[in-house]
N, C-alpha and C positions, 0 to 999 in steps of 0.2 A: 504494500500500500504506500502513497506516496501523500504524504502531507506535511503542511507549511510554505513558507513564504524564505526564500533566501537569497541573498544578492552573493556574485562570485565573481573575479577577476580570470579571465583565460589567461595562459603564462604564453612566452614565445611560442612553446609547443605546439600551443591550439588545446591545451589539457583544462577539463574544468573539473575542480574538486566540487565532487559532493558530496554534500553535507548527510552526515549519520541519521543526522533526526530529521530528514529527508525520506531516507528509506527504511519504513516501518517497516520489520519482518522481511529483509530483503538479506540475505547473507553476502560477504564480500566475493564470491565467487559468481553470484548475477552478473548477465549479458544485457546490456540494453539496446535498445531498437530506436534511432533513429528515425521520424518519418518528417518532411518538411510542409509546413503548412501555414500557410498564409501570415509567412516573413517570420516563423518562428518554429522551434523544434518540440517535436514531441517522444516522451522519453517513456517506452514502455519496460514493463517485467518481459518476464519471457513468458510467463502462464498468461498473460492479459494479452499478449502480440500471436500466442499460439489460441487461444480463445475465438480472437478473431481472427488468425489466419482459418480455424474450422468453421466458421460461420461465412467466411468470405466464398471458400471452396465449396460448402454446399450449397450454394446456389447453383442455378445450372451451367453448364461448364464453358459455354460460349455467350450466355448471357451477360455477364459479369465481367467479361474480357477485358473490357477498359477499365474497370473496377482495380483488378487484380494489378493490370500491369502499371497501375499510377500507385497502386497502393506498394506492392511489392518492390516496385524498380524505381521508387524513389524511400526504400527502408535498408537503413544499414547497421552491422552487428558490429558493438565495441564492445570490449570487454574493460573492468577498472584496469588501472592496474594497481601495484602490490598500494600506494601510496593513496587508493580511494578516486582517481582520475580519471578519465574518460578525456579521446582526444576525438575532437569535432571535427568529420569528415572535410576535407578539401571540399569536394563537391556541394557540400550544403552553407561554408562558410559565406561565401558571396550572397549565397542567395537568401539568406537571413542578416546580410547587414554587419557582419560580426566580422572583429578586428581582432590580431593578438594583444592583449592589454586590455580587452575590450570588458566592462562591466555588464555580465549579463544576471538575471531574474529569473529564479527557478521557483515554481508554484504547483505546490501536491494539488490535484484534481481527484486523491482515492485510489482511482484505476491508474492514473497516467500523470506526467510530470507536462508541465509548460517549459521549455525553456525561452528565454523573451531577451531579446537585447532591452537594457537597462531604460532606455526611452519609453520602451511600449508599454513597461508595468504599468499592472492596473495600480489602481490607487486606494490605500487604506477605504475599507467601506465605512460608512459614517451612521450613525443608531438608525435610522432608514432602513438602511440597505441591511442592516444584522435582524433588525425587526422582521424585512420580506425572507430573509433562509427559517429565524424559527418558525415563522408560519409551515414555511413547506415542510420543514421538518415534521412538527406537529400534523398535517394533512399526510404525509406518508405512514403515520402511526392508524389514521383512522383509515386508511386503506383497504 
């Protein structure tokens, strides 16, 4: 599970640490899954990326086609390494904006992480916006 809010520096490398209390229940030996989407990265488990790779495949096999290949052929496998890091594909750095040095915003979603170049973060939510999630929380109890 992936929850909370955290900001990270990329090193020369292109490596972004993440952060422990990041990855709820996630052992140092997890593979994350890159997919790019709309100027920003999404960082799956491997149970959550294999989840929906079998929901993706059971559809029919040539209906899906464009599905598959924007889903799969733009998803890529890092592993940390020993030091908690992950190095951000060449191919996806341009196309999210990202620099080395660059400050990017990593945001637990549960199932999947944001990662967000430091501009696009959203913004602390304000007693409003905390008031609209308990409601839904509460409406998903009386469900």
């Amino acid at each position: 599970m992936f929850a909370g809010t955290f900001t990270r520096k990329l090193d020369e490398k292109w490596r972004l640490p993440l952060p422990a209390d990041l990855l709820i229940g996630e052992d140092d030996q997890t593979i994350f899954y890159f997919a790019p989407s709309a100027g920003y990265l999404i960082l799956f488990s491997p149970q959550y990326f294999d989840q929906l790779s079998e929901q993706i495949h059971a559809k029919s096999v040539m209906g899906h086609r464009k599905l598959r290949k924007k889903f799969f052929g733009n998803t890529y496998k890092k592993p940390r390494d020993k030091s908690g890091r992950i190095t951000i594909p060449e191919s996806l750095r341009a196309r999210c904006g990202l620099s080395a040095g660059a400050e990017v915003v990593m945001v637990g979603t549960g199932l999947y992480a944001e990662i967000l170049p430091a501009a696009m973060a959203p913004e602390e939510p304000g007693p409003e916006e905390m008031e609209d999630v308990f409601d839904a929380l509460e409406a998903l109890g009386e469900g």
